[in-house]
C-alpha positions as CSV (number, residue, x, y, z in Angstrom):
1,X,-6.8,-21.4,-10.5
2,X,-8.7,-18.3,-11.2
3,X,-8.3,-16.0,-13.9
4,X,-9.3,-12.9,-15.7
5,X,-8.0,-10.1,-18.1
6,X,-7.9,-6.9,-19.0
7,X,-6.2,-3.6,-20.7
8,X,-4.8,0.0,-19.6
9,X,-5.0,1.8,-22.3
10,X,-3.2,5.8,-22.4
11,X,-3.8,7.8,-24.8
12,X,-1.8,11.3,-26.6
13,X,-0.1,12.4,-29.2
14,X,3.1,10.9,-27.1
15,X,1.8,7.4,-27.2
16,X,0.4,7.3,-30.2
17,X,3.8,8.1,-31.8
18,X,5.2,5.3,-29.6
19,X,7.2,7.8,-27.4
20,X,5.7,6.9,-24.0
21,X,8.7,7.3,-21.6
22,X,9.3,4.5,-19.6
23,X,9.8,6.2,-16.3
24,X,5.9,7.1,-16.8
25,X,5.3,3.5,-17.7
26,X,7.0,1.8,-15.3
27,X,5.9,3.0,-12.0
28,X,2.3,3.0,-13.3
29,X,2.5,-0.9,-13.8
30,X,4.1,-1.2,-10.4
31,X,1.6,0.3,-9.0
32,X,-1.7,-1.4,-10.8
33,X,0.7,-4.8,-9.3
34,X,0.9,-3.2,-6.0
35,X,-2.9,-2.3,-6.0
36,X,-4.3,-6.0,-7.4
37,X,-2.0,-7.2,-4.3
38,X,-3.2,-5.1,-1.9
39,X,-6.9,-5.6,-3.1
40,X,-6.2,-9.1,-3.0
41,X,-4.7,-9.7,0.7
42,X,-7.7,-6.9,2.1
43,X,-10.4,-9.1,0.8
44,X,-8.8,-12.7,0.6
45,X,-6.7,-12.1,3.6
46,X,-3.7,-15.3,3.6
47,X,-6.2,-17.6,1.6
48,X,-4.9,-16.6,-1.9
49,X,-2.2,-15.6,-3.9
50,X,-2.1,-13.2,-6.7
51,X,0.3,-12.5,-9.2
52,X,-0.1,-9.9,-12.0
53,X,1.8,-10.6,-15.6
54,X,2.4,-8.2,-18.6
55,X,2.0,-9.6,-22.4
56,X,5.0,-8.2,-24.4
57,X,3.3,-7.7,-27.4
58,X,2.8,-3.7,-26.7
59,X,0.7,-2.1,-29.3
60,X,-0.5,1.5,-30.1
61,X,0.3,2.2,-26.6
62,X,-2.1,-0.2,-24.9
63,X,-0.6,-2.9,-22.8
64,X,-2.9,-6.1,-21.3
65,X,-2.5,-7.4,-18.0
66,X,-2.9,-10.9,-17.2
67,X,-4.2,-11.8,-13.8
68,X,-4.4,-14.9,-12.0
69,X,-5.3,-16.2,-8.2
70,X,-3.7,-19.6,-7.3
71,X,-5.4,-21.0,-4.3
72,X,-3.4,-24.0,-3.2
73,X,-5.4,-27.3,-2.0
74,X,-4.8,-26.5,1.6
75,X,-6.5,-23.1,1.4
76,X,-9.4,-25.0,-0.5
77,X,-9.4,-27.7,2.0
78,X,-9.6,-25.2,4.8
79,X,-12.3,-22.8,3.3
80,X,-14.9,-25.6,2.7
81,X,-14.3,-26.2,6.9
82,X,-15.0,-23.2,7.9
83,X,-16.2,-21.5,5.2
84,X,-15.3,-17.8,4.0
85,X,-16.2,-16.8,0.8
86,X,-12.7,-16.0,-1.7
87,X,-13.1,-13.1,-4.0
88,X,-11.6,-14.6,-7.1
89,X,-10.3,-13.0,-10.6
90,X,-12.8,-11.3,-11.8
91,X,-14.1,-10.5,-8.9
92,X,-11.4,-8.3,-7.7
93,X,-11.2,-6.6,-11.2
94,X,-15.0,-5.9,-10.9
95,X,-14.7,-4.4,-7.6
96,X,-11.3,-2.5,-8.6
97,X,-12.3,-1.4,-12.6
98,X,-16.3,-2.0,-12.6
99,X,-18.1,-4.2,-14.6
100,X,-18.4,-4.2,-18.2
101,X,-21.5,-3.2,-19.5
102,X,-22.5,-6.2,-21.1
103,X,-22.6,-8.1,-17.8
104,X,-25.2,-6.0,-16.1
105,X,-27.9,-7.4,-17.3
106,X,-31.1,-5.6,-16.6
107,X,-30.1,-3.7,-14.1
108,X,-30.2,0.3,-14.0
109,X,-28.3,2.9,-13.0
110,X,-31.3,3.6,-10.2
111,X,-31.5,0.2,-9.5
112,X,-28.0,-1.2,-9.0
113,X,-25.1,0.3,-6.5
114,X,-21.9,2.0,-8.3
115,X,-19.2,-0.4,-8.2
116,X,-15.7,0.1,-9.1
117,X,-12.3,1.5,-6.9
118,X,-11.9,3.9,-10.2
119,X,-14.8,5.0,-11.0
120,X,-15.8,6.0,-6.8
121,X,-12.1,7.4,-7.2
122,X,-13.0,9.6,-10.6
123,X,-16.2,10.9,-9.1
124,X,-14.9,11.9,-5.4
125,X,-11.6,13.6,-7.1
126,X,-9.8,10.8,-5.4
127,X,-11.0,12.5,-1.9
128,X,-11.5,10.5,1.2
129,X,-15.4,11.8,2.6
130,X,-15.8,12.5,6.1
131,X,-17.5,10.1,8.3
132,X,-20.5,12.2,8.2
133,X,-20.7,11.7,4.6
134,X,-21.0,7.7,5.0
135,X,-24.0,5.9,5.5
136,X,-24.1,2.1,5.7
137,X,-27.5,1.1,4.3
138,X,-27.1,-2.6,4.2
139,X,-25.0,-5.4,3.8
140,X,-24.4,-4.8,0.7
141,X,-25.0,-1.0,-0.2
142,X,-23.3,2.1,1.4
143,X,-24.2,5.8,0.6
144,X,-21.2,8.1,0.5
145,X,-22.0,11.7,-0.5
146,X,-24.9,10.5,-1.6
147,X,-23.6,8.1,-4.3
148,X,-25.1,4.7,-4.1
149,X,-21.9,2.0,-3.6
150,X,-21.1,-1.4,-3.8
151,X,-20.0,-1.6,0.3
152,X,-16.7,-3.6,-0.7
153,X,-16.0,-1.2,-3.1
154,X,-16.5,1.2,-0.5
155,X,-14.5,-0.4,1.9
156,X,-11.6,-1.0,-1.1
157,X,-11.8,3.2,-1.9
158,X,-12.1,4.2,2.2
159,X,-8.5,2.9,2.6
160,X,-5.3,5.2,2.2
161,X,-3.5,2.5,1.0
162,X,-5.6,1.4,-1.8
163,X,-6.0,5.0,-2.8
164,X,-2.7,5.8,-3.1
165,X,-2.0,2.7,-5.3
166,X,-4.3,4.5,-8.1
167,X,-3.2,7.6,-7.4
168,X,0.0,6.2,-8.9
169,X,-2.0,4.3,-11.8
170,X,-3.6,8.0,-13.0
171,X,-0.2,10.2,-12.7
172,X,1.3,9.2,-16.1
173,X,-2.3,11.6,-17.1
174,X,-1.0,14.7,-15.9
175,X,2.4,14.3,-18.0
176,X,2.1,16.8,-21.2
177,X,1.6,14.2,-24.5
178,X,-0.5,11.7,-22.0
179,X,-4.3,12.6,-21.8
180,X,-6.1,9.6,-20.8
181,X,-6.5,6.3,-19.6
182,X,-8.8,3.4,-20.1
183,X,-9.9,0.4,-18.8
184,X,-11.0,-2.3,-21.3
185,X,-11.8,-5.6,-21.4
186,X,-11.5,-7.2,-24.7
187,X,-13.0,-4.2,-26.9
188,X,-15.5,-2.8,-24.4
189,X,-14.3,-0.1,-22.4
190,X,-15.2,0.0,-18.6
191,X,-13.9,3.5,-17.5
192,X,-11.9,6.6,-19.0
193,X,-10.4,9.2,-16.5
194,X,-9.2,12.0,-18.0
195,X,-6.8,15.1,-16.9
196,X,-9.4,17.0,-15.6
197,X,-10.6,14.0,-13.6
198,X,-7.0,13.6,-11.9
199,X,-7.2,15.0,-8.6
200,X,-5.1,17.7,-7.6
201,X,-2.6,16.3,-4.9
202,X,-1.7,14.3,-7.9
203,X,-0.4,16.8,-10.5
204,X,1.3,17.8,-7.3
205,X,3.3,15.0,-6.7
206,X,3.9,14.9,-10.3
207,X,5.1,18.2,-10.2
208,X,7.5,17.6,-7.7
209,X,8.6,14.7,-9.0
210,X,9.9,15.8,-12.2
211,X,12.2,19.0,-10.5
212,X,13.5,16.9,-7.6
213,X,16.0,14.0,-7.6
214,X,14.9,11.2,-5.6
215,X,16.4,7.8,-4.0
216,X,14.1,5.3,-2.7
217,X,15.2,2.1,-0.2
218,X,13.1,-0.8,0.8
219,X,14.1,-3.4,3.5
220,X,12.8,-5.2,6.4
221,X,13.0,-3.0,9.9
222,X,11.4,-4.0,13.5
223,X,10.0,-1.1,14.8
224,X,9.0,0.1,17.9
225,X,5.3,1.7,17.9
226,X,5.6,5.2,19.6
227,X,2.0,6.2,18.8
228,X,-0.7,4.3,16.4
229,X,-3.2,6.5,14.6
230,X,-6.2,4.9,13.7
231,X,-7.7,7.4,11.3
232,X,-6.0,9.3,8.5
233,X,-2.2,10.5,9.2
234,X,1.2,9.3,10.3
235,X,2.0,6.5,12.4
236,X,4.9,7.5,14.9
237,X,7.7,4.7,15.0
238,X,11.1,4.6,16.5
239,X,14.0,1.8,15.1
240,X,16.2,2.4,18.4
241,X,18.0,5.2,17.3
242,X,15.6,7.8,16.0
243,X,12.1,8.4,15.9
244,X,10.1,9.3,12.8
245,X,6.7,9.6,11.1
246,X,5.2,7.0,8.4
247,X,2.3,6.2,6.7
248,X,1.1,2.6,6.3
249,X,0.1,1.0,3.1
250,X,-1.0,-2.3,4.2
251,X,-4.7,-2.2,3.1
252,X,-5.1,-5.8,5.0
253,X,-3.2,-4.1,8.4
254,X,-5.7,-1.7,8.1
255,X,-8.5,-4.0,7.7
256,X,-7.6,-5.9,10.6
257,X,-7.3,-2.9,12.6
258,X,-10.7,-1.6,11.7
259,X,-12.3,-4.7,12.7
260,X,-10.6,-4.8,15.8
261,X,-8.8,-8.3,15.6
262,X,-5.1,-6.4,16.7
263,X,-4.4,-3.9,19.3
264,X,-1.6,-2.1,20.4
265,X,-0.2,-1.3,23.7
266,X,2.8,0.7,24.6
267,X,6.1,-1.0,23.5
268,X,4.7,-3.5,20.5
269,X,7.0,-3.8,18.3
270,X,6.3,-4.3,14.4
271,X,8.3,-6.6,12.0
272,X,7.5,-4.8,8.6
273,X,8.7,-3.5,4.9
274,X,9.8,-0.1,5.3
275,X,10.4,2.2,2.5
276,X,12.6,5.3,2.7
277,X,12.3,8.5,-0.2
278,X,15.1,10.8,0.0
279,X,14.0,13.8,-2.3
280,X,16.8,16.3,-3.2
281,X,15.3,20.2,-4.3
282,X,16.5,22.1,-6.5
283,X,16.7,24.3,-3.5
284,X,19.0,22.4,-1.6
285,X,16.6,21.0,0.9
286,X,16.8,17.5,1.6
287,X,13.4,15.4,2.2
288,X,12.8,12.0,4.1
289,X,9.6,10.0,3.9
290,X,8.9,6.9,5.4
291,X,6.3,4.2,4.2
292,X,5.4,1.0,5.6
293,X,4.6,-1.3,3.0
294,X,3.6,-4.3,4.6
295,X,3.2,-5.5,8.0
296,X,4.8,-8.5,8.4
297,X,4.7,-9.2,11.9
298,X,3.3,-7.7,15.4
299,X,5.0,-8.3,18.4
300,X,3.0,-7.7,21.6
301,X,5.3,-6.6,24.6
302,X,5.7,-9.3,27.0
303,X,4.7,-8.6,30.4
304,X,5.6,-10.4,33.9
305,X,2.6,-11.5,35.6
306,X,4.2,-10.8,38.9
307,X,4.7,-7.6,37.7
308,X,1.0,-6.9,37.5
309,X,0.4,-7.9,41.1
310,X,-0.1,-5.3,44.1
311,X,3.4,-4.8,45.5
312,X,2.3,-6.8,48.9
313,X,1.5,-10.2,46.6
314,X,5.0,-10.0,45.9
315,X,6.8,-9.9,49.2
316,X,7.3,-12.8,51.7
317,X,4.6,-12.2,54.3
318,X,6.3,-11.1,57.9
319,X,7.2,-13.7,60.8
């Protein structure tokens, strides 16, 4: 078993006076959960499990998260047959946090590649760049707006899914009382975002959220795929009875699709966790978003053989 640790740590006058409201605290932890999974199953694929615990003993606002990767002995067994590295503990808060100080050694800011989901996300205003903007110098390091990256952290921030997982961590920042967040481990602080480093879709959602009644529904759907989109946007699905738009949050689908292990042909169907928001406006008007979670299963259509064949394969030949 693998493990590491850290703290989140928001700051304001609202924290500090113990008023945090929990409907600003609770989504944010469900969503630094929901990002250490995703980060987890995009790197690790089906080799690992990750689970990610909260101490009780809240103080002054901070809260620490306990992390740990169980690998069981099959997994083990099968990685030292065919090898694979696994990205263990503290390796996936490195690449998702950065590395404290302390354990950088010599190295220098000219010298070593930015790594770290949140800080990439703090100085591209949570932005995805253009292709254009991306250069893959190695292995190991990729240029993106000319900011020297670790690649897997650049692989980790290029995917919507992940991205929208810290969009969630940073939103309890634009609330009034709330002013900042930390990342620490132990007493050394890895990364402070700030409100003016929240991007602006952000204090939009944020915005909308807090004038708007919303009712959220997650269950398992098949689904049929009407069209896949392979870059940024909404996937077009129908569940038999209606057709719709939704974005996909499976930051391993994703990876899978990027290196070309799955394709899709007219009529696949997908087995996956779909999540419906119904948000009420004060105006009256009524909006649906759709969001597949996970992908749980993809079902390729089956197709005849004889079907495939030239019409005259298929007939008895003439007496």
């Amino acid at each position: 078993m693998s493990q590491d640790r850290f703290q989140l740590v928001y700051d304001g006058d609202d924290v500090r006076q113990g008023s945090m409201d929990v409907y600003d605290l609770a989504p944010a932890l469900l969503s630094v959960g929901d990002l250490v999974r995703e980060t987890n199953r995009f790197l690790n694929q089906d080799r690992a499990n990750v689970s990610v615990q909260v101490r009780s003993d809240f103080q002054r606002g901070s809260f620490e998260i306990f992390l740990a990767v169980d690998q069981n002995i099959i997994e083990q067994a099968r990685q030292a047959l065919f090898g694979g590295n696994l990205v263990d503990a503290q390796g996936l808060i490195n690449l998702i946090f950065g590395h404290p100080v302390s354990v950088l050694g010599g190295t220098t800011a000219a010298t070593a590649a930015l790594m770290g989901v949140i800080k990439l996300y703090k100085m591209l205003k949570g932005q995805k760049p253009r292709p254009v903007e991306i250069l893959i110098q190695d292995n190991s390091t990729t240029i993106i707006q000319d900011i020297k990256v670790n690649s897997e952290t650049a692989q980790l921030y290029l995917n919507d899914a992940i991205r929208s997982r810290v969009d969630r961590v940073v939103q309890p920042i634009t609330k009034q009382g709330i002013d900042s967040l930390e990342v620490r481990k132990g007493k050394e602080v890895i990364d402070r975002i700030e409100k003016p480093d929240v991007p602006d879709h952000v204090y939009k959602a944020s915005r909308e959220s807090r004038t708007s009644e919303v009712l959220s529904d997650t269950r398992e759907a098949l689904l049929k795929v009407t069209k896949a989109n392979f870059e940024k946007g909404k996937w077009g699905f129908s569940d038999g009875t209606a057709k719709f738009g939704a974005d996909v949050n499976d930051a391993d689908f994703q990876r899978k699709l990027d290196n070309r292990e799955i394709g899709f042909y007219k009529g696949d169907v997908l087995r996956v966790l779909l999540k419906t928001t119904q948000t009420a406006q004060p105006t009256g008007n009524f909006r649906t978003q759709y969001t597949i979670e996970r992908v749980l299963e993809h079902r390729a259509l089956a197709i005849q053989s004889e079907m495939t064949l030239p019409l005259s394969k298929t007939l008895p030949p003439k007496k």
